[in-house]
LOPAFI-659191 format. One line per field, with one value per residue (C-alpha): z, x, y. Coordinates in steps of 0.25 Angstrom, whole numbers. Each point is the difference from the previous one (the first is absolute). Last residue first. Layout:
<rs>
Z: (Z; ...)
X: (X; ...)
Y: (Y; ...)
</rs>
This chain:
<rs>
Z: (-22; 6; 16; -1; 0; -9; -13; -4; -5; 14; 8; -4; 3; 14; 2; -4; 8; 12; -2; -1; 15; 4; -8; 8; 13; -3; -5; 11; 10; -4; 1; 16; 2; -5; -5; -16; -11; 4; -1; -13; -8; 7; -8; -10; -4; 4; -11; -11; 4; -2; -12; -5; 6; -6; -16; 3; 5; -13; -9; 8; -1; -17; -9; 0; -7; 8; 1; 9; 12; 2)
X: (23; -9; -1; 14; 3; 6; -8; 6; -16; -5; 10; -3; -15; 4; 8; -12; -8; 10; 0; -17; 1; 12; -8; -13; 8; 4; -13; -6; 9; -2; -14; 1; 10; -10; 8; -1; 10; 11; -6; -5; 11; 4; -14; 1; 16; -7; -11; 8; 10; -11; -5; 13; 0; -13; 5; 11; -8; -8; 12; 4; -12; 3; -11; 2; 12; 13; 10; 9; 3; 13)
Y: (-76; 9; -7; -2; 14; 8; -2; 15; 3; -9; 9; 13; -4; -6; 13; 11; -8; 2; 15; 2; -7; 10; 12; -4; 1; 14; 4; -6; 6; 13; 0; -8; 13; 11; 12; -3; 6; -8; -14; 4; -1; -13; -3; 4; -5; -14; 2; 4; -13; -8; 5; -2; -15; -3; 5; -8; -12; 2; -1; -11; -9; 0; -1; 15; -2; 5; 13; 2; 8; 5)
</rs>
């Protein structure tokens, strides 16, 4: 569940980063199927991989998870 944070807080904006994310990913895995071009297809697919991995450095910062956040 997610929570709640001031908006002086970084983590209520890396929430609202991580949803858009997440939006964005769902898109384009969506549009993988819809298109018959290979080099399209793997676009999308390796974009959602990249999109992915930002989407775990930003989880990781809010969770301070890493070394790197702490």
């Amino acid at each position: 569940m997610e929570q709640t944070f001031p908006e002086s807080d970084p983590r209520h904006h890396t929430q609202k980063v991580q949803a858009w994310l997440s939006d964005l990913i769902d898109h384009l895995r969506q549009d993988v199927q819809k298109v018959d071009d290979p080099k399209a297809q793997a676009l999308f697919e390796t974009s959602a991989e990249v999109l992915t991995g930002l989407k775990t450095a930003y989880a990781h910062y809010e969770k301070r998870s890493e070394a790197a956040w702490r």
